[in-house]
N, CA, C and O atoms as a GROMACS GRO file, in nm:
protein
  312
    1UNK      N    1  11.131   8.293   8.306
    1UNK     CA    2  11.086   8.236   8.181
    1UNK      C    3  11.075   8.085   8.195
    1UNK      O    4  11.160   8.025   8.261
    2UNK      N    5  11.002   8.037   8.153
    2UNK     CA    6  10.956   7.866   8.157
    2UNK      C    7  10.950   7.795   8.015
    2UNK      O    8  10.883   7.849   7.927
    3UNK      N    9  10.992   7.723   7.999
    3UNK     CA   10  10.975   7.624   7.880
    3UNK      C   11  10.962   7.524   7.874
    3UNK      O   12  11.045   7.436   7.894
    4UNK      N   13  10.834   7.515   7.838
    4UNK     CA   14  10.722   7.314   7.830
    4UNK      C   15  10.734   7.291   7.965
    4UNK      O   16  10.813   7.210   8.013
    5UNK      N   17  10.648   7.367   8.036
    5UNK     CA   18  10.640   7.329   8.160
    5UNK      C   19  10.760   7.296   8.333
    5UNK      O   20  10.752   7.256   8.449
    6UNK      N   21  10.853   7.344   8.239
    6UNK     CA   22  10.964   7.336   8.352
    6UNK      C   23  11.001   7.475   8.369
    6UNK      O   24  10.993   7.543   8.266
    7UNK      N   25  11.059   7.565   8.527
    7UNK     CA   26  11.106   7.602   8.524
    7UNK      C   27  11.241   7.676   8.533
    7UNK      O   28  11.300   7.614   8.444
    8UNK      N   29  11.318   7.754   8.571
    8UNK     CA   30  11.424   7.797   8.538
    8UNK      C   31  11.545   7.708   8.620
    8UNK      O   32  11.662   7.675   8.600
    9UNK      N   33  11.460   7.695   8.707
    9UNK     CA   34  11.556   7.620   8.845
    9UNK      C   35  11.554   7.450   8.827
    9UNK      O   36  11.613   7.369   8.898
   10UNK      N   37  11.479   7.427   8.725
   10UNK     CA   38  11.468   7.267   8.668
   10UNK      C   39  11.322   7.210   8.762
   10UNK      O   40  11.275   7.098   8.745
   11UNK      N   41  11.269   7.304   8.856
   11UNK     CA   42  11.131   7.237   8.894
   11UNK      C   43  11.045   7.223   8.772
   11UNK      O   44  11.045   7.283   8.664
   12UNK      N   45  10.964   7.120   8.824
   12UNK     CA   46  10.792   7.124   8.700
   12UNK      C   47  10.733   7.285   8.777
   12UNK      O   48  10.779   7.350   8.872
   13UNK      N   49  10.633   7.303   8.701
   13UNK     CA   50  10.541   7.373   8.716
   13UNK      C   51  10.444   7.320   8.828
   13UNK      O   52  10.362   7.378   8.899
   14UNK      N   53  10.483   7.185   8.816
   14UNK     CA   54  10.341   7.128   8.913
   14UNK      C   55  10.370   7.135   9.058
   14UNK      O   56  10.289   7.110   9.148
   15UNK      N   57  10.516   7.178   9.074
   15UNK     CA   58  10.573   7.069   9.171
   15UNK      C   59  10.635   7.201   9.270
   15UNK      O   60  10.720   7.276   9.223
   16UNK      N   61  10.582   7.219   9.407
   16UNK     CA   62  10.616   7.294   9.482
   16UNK      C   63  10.760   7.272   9.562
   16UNK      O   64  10.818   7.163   9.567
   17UNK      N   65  10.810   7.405   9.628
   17UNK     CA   66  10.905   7.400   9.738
   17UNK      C   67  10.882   7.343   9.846
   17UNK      O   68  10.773   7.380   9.888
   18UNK      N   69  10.923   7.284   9.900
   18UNK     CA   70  10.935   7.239  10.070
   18UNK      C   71  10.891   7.358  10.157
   18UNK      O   72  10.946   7.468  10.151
   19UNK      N   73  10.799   7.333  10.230
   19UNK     CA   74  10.726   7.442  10.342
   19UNK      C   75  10.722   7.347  10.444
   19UNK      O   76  10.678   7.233  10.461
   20UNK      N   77  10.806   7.464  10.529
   20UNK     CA   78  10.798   7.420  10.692
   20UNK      C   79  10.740   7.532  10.772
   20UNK      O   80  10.715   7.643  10.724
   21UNK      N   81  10.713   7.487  10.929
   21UNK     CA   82  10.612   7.624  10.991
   21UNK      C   83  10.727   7.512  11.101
   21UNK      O   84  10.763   7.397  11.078
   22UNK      N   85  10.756   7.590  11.205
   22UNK     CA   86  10.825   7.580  11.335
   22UNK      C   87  10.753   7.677  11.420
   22UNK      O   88  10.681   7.751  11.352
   23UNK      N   89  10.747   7.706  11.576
   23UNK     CA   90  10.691   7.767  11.648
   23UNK      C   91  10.780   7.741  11.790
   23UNK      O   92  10.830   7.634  11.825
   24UNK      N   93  10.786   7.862  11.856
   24UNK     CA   94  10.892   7.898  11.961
   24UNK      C   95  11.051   7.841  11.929
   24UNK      O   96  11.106   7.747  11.987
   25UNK      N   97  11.104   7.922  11.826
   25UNK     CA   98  11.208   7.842  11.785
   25UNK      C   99  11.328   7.935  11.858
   25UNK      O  100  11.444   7.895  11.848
   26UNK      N  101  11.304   8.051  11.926
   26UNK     CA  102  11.375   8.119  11.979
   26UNK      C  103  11.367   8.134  12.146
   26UNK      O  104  11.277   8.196  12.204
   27UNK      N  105  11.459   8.076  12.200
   27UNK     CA  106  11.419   8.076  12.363
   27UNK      C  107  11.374   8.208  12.417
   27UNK      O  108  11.261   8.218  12.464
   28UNK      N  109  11.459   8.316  12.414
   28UNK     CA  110  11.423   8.442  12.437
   28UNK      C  111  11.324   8.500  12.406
   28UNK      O  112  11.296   8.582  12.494
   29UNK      N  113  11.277   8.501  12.352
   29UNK     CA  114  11.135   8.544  12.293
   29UNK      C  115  11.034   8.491  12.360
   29UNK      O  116  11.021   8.384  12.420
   30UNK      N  117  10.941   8.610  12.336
   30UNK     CA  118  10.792   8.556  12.469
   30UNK      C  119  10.721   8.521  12.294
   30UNK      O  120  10.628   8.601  12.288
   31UNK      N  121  10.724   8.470  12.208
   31UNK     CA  122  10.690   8.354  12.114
   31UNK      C  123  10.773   8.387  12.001
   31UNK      O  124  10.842   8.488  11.992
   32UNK      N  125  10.764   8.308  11.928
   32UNK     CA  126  10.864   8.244  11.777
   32UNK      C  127  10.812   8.189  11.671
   32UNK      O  128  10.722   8.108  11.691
   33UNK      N  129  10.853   8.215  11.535
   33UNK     CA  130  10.813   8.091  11.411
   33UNK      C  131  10.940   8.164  11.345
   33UNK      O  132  11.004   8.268  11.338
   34UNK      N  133  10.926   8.006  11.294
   34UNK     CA  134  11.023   8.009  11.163
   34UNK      C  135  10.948   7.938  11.073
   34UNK      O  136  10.914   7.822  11.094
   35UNK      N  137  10.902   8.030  10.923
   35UNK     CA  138  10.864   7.961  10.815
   35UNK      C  139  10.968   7.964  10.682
   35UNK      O  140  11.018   8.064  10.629
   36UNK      N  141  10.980   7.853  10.654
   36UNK     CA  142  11.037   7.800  10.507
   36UNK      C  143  10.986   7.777  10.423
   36UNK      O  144  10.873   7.729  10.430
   37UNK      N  145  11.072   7.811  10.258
   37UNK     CA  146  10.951   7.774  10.144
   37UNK      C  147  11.076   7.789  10.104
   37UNK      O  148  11.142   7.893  10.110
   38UNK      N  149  11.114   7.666  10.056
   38UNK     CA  150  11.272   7.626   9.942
   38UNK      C  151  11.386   7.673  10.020
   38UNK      O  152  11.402   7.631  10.134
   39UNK      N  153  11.480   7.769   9.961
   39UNK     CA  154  11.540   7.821  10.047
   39UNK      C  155  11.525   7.948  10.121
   39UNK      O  156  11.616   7.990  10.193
   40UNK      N  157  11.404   8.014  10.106
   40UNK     CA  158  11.360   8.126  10.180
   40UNK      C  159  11.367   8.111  10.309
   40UNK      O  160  11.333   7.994  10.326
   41UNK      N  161  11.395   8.166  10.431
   41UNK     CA  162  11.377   8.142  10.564
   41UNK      C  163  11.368   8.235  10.630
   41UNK      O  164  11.456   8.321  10.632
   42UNK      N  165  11.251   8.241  10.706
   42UNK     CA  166  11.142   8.383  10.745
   42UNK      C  167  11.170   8.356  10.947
   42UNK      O  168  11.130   8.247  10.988
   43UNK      N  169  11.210   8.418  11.016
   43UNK     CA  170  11.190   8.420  11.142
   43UNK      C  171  11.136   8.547  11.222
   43UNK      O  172  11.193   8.655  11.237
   44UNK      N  173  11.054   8.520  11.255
   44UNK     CA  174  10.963   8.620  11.333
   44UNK      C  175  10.969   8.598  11.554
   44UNK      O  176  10.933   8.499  11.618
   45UNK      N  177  11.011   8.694  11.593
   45UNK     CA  178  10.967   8.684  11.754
   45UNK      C  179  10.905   8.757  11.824
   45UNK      O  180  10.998   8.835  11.842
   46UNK      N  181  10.835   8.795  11.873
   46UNK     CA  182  10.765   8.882  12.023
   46UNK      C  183  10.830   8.887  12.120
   46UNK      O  184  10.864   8.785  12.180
   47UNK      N  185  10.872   9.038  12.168
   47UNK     CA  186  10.929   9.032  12.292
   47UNK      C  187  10.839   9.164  12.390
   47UNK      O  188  10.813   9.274  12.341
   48UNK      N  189  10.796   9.121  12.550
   48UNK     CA  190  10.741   9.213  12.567
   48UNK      C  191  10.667   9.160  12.685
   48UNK      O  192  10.703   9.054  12.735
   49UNK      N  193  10.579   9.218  12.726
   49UNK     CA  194  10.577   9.366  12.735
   49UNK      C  195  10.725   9.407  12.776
   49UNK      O  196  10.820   9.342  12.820
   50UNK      N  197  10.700   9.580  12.736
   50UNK     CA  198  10.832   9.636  12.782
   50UNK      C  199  10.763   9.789  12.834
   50UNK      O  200  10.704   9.873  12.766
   51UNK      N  201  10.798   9.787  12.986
   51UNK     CA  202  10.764   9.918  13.017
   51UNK      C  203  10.798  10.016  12.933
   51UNK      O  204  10.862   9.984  12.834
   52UNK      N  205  10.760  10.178  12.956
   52UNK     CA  206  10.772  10.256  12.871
   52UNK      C  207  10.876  10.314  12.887
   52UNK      O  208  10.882  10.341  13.007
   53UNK      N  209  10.975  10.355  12.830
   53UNK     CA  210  11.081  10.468  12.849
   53UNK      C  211  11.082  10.642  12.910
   53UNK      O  212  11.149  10.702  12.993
   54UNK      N  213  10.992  10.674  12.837
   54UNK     CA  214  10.973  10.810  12.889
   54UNK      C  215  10.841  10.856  12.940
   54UNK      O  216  10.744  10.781  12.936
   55UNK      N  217  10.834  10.966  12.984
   55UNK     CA  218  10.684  10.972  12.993
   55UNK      C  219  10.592  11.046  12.834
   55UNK      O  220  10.483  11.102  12.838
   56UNK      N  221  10.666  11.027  12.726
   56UNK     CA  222  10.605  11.074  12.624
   56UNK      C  223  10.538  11.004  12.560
   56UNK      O  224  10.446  11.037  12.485
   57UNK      N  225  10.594  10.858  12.594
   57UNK     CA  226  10.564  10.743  12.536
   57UNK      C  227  10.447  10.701  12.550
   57UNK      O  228  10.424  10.680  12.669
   58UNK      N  229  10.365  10.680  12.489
   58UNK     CA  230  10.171  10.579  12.524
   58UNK      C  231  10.220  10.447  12.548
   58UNK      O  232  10.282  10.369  12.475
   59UNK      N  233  10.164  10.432  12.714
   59UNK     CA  234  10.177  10.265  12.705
   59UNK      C  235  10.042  10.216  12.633
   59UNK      O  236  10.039  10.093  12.627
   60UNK      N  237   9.966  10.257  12.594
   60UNK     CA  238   9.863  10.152  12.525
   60UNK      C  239   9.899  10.165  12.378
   60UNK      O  240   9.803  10.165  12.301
   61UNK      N  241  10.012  10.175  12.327
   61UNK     CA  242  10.051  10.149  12.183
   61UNK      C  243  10.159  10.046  12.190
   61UNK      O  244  10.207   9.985  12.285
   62UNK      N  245  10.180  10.044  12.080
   62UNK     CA  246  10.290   9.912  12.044
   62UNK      C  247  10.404   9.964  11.938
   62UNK      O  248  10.399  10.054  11.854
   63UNK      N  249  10.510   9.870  11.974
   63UNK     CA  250  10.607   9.934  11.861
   63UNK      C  251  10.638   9.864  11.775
   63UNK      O  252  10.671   9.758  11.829
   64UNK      N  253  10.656   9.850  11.603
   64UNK     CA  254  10.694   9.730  11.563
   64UNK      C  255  10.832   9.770  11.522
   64UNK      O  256  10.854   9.887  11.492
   65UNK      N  257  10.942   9.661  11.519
   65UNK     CA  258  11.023   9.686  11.502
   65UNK      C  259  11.096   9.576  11.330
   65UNK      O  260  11.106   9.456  11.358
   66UNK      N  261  11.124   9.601  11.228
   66UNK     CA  262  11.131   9.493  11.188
   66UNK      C  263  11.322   9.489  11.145
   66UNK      O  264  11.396   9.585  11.122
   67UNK      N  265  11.348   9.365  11.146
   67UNK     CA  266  11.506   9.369  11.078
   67UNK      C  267  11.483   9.297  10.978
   67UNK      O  268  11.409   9.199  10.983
   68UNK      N  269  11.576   9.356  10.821
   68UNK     CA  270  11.567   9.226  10.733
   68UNK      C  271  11.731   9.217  10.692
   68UNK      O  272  11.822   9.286  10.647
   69UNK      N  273  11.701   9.080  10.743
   69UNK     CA  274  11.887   9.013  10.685
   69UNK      C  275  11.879   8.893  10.516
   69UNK      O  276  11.812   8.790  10.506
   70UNK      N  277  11.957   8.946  10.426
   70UNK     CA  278  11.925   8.853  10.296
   70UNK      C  279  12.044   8.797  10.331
   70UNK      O  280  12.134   8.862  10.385
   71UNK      N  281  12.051   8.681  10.303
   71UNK     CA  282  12.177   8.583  10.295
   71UNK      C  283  12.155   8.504  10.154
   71UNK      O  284  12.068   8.421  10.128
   72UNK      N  285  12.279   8.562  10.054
   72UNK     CA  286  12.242   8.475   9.913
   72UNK      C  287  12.304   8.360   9.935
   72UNK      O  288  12.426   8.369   9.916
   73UNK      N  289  12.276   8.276   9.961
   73UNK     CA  290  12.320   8.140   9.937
   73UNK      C  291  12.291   8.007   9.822
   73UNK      O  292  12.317   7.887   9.818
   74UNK      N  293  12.226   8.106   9.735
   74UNK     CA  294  12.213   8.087   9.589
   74UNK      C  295  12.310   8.024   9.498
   74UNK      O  296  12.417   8.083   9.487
   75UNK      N  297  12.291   7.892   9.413
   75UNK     CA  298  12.411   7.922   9.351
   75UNK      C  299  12.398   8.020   9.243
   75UNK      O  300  12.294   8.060   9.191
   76UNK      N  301  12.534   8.057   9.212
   76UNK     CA  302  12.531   8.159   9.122
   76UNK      C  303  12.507   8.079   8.953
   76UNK      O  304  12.530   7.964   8.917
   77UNK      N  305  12.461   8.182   8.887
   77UNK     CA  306  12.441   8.138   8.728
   77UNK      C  307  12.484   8.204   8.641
   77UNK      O  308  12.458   8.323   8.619
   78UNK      N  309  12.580   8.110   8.564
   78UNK     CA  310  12.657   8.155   8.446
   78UNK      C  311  12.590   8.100   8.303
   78UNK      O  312  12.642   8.129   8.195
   0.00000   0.00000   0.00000
């Protein structure tokens, strides 16, 4: 909910979060980004090729794998 142009978190309406873009931010990884927007923080890597495991497996496919970790580090509101 917003009122006269401000919202809940005390930003304007006009007035954006901080956005960052990083790239190879993970050594291990055959590439990396990390994007930010306030306190959101998004990390993505590629690892690979990886031979196939079995012979059931298609090497001309791909696997995606995704993990999601939330960390509230929010303050809380009373």
């Amino acid at each position: 909910m917003e009122t006269e142009g401000i919202r809940l978190n005390n930003r304007p309406l006009n007035k954006i979060r901080p956005i960052s873009v990083k790239v190879d931010v993970i050594e291990s990884a055959d590439g990396s980004a990390e994007f930010s927007l306030g306190n959101t923080r998004v990390l993505a890597a590629v690892h690979g090729p990886v031979s196939a495991k079995s012979r059931f497996e298609q090497i001309d496919r791909a696997t995606l794998k995704i993990t999601v970790e939330s960390y509230d580090s929010a303050p809380s509101r009373t």
